[in-house]
C-alpha positions in Angstrom: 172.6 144.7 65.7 169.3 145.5 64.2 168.7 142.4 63.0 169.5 140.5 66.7 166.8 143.2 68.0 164.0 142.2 65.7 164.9 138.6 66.2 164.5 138.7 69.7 161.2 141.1 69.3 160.4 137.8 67.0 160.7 135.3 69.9 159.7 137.3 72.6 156.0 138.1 71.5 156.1 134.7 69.9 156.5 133.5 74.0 154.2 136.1 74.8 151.3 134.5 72.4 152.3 131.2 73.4 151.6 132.2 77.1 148.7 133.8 76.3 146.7 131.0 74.4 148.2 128.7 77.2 146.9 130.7 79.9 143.5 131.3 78.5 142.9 127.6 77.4 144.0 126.4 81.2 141.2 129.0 82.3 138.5 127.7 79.4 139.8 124.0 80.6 138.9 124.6 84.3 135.2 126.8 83.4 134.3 123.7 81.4 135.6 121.0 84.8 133.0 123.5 86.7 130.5 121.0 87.2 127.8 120.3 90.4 126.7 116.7 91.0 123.2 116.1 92.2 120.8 114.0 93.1 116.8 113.7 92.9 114.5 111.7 94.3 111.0 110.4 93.6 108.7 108.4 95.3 105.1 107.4 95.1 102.9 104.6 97.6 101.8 102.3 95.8 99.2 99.2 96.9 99.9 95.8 95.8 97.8 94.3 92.7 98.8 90.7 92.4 98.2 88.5 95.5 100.3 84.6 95.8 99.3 82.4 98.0 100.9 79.0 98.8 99.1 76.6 100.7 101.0 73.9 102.1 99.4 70.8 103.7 100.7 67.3 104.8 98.4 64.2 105.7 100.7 61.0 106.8 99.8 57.0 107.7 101.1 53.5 108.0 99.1 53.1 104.7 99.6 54.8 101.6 96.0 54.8 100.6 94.7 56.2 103.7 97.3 59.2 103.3 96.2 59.8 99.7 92.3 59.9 101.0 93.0 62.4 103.6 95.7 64.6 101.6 92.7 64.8 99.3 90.5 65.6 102.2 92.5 68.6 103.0 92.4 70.2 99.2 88.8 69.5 99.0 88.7 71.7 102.5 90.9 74.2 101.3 89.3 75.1 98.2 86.0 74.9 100.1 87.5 77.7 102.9 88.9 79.6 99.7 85.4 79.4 98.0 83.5 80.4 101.5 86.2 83.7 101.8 85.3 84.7 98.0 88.3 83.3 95.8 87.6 81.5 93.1 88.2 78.5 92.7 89.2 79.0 89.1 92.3 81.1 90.9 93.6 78.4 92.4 96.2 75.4 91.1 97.7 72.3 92.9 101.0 71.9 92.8 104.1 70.3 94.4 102.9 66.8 95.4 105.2 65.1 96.9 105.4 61.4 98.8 107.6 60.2 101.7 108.4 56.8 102.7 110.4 56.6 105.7 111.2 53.0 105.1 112.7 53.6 102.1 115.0 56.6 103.6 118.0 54.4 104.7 119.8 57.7 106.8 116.1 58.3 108.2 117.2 56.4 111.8 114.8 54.9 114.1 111.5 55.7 113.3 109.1 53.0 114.2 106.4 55.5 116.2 106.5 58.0 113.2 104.1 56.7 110.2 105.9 55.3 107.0 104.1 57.7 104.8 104.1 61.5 104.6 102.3 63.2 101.6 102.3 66.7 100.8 100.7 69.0 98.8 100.2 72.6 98.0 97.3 74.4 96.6 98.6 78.1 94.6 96.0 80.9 94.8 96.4 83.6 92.0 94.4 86.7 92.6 94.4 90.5 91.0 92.5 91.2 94.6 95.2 91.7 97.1 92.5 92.0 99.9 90.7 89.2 99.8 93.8 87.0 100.0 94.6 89.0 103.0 91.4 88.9 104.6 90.7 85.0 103.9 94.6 84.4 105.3 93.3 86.1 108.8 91.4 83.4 108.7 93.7 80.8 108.5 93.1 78.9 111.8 89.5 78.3 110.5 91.6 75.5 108.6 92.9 73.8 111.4 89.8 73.8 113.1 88.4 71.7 110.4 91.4 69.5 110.8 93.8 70.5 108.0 97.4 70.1 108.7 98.9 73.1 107.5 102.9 73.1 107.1 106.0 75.7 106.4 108.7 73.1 105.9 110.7 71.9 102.8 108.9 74.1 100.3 106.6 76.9 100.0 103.1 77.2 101.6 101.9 78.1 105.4 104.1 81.5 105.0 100.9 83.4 104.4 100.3 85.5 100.9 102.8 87.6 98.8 102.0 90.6 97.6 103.2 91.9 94.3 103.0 95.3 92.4 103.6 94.8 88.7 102.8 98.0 87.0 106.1 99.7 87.6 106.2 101.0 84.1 103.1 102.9 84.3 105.2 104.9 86.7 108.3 105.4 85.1 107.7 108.3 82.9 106.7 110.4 85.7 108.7 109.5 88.2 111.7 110.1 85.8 110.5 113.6 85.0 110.1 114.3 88.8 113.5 113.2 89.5 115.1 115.1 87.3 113.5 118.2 88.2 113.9 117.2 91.7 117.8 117.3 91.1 117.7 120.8 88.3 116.1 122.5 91.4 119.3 121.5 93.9 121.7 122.0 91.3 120.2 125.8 90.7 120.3 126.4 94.4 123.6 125.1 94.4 124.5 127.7 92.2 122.7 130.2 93.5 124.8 130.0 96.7 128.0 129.6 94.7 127.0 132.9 92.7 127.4 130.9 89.6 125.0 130.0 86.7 124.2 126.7 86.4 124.8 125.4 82.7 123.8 122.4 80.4 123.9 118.8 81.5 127.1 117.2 81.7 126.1 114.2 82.6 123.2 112.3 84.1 122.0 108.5 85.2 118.8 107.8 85.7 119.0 105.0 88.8 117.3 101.6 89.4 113.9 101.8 90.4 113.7 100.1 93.9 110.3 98.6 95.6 110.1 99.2 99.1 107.5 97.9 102.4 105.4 101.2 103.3 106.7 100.6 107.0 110.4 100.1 106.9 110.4 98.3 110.4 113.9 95.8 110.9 113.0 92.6 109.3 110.1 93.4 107.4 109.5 92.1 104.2 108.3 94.1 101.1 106.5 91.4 99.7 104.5 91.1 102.7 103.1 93.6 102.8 100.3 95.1 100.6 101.6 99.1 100.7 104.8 99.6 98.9 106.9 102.7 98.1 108.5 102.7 94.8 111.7 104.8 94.7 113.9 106.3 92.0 117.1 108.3 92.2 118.5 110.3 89.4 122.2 111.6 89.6 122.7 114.4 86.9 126.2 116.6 86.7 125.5 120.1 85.5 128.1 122.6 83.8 128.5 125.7 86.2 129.8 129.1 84.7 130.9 132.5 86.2 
């Protein structure tokens, strides 16, 4: 009789300490699930430093040699209105020449008013000087006044200038550390209101740095224009104890 009492004694504190280990490692699992998920932002404006503009111009005749005299008008005029505006010529590259003969386009119809030949060209300015490409492009219809044809179609050129910022990485440390304080200071107001204290980092990812247009009007491109804001948003998960 004795022995069947200690033997159930045995099994029921062995239950007991079973339950207890159970029921304080389910309360140690959910403390350590405590987490709060936030997010900080950074964001600086930013002007563009790196200017492309594509100048596009067509010159077309009955006779191919004709064509090729005024298509080389046009650079010599282009790089003349560039000069005038203060670019340098030494920013500047032809590219994308490019010769047409309608008579030789068998799916090009009837076109006996149109001239047989259609040459194009396009003159690249390169500049670290943003606003003088976008103070000479103002100035664009001082080109057609001098008789330039100037066109938009089948390649780039006539669009006006892009404008670039390439020194993203100069930003990146800072904008990082202001991010990540940005989101420590919700996640401790988070637990502030929660009457919790807010704990180590659980987890955290950094985000993909996004360039933006200044004026975030519908349809406007970033690369147009020459302010930018450059964005960055950092989620971080932080442990939250009683």
């Amino acid at each position: 009789m004795e022995r069947g009492l200690v033997s159930a004694f045995v099994v029921a504190a062995g239950i007991a300490a079973a339950g207890w280990f159970i029921g304080n490692g389910f309360v140690a699992g959910r403390a350590a699930d405590r987490v709060v998920s936030v997010k900080g932002v950074a964001e600086r404006e930013v002007k563009a430093n790196l200017a492309l503009w594509p100048i596009r111009f067509v010159a077309a005749d009955d006779d191919l040699g004709r064509a090729q005299a005024r298509i080389s008008d046009h650079a010599a005029k282009v790089r003349a209105f560039l000069q005038i505006n203060g670019i340098d010529p030494a920013n500047t590259e032809l590219q994308a020449f490019n010769v047409t003969d309608s008579a030789a386009n068998i799916y090009g119809g009837d076109r006996r008013d149109a001239p047989r030949y259609v040459i194009s060209q396009t003159l690249m300015v390169r500049s670290d000087d943003p606003e003088v490409i976008f103070a000479a492009s103002q100035k664009v219809s001082d080109l057609v006044n001098a008789g330039v044809v100037l066109s938009t179609e089948g390649g780039p050129g006539g669009g006006g200038p892009t404008y670039l910022f390439t020194k993203l990485n100069d930003l990146k440390p800072s904008m990082i550390a202001e991010a990540t304080a940005s989101a420590r200071q919700a996640a401790e107001q988070f637990a502030k209101d929660s009457r919790s204290v807010l704990g180590g980092i659980r987890q955290a990812s950094q985000g993909v740095f996004v360039i933006l247009p200044r004026d975030q009007v519908p349809g406007e491109q970033e690369e147009r224009q020459r302010d930018k804001i450059v964005r960055v948003v950092s989620t971080i998960e932080y442990h939250l104890r009683d």
